[in-house]
C-alpha positions as a printed Julia matrix, in Angstrom:
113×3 Matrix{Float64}:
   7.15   -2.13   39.99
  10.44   -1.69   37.63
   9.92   -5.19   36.56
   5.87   -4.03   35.7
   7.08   -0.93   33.57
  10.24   -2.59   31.82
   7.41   -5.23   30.47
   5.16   -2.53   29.56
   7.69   -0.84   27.77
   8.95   -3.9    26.1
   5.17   -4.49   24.7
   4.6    -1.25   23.73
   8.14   -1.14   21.48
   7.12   -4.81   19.96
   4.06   -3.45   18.91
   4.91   -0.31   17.15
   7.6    -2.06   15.44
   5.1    -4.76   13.77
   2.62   -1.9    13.06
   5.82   -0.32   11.43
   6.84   -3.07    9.78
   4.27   -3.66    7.1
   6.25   -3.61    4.18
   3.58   -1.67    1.66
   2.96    1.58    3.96
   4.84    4.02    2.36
   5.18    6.95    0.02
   5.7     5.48   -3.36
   6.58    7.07   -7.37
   4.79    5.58   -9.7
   5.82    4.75  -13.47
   5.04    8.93  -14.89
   6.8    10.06  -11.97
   4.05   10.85   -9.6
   3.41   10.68   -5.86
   1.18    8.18   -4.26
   0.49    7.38   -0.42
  -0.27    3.6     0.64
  -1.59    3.72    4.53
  -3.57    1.63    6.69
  -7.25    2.87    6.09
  -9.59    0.73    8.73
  -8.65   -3.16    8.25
  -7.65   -2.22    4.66
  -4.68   -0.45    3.59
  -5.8     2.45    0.45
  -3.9     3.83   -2.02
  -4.43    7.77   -2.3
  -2.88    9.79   -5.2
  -0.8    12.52   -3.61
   0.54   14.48   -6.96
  -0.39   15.06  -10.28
  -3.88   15.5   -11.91
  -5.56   13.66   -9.27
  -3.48   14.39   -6.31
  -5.95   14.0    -3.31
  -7.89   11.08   -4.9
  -8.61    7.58   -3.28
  -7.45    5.39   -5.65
  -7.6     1.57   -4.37
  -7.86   -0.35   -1.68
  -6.4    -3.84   -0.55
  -6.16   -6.13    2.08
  -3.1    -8.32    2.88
  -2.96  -12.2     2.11
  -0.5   -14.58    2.38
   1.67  -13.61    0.09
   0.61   -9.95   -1.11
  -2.12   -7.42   -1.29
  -5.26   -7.74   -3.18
  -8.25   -5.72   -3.22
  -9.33   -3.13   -6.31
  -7.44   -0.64   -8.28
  -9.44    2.76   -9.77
  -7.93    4.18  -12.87
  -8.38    7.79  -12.06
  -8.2     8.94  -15.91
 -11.72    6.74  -16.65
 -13.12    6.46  -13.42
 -12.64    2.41  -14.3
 -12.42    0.23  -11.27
  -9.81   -3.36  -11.73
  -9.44   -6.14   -9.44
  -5.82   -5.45   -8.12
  -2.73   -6.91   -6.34
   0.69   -5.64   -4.71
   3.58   -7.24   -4.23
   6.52   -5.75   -2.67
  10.23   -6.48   -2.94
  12.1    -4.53   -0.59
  11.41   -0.49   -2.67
  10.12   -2.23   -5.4
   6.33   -2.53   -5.22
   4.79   -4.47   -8.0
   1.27   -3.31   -8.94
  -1.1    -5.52  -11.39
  -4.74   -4.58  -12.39
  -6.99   -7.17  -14.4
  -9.82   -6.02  -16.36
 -10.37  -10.18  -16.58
  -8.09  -13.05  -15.6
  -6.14  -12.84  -19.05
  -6.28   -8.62  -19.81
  -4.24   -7.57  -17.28
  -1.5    -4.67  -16.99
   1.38   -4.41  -14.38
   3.06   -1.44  -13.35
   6.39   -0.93  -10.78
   6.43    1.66   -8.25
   9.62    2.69   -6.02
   9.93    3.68   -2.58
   9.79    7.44   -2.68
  12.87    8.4    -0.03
């Protein structure tokens, strides 16, 4: 019965630590200084302004692929919507939105603490 709950225990631990370990959840600052919240939303993970202007506002949503996020980006200002991806290097979390493969704009984000 020890044996039964020890294992439990074990899988329960392994699990919330690769649910934890996703390395773009996370409270981030962007480039003016603001406040933005990247969580899992459903089988996506969404980006939701937290301060500023448009504090409370959706503003993308990605799914993870081999190597980073990608998914869609929403310029809040203009309502315009961007084909997007995230990469993150340990608090560093590279952001790039393309209007088309060549006009494309890339902003860098750090781990809010």
């Amino acid at each position: 019965m020890v044996l039964k709950i020890m294992i439990a225990a074990g899988f329960t631990v392994i699990s919330g630590v690769a649910l934890a370990a996703e390395p773009v959840v996370g409270t981030w600052k962007t480039e003016t200084g603001e406040i933005s919240v990247i969580d899992r939303c459903g089988a996506s993970y969404c980006i939701v302004a937290k301060s500023g202007q448009y504090a409370g506002q959706k503003i993308g949503s990605f799914t993870k692929s081999a190597e980073a996020y990608t998914g869609r980006i929403t310029d809040p200002r203009n309502k315009a919507t961007y084909s997007g991806k995230l990469t993150v290097e340990g608090d560093s979390l590279k952001l790039k939105g393309c209007a088309t493969d060549v006009l494309c704009k890339t902003q860098t984000w750090t781990r809010d603490k």
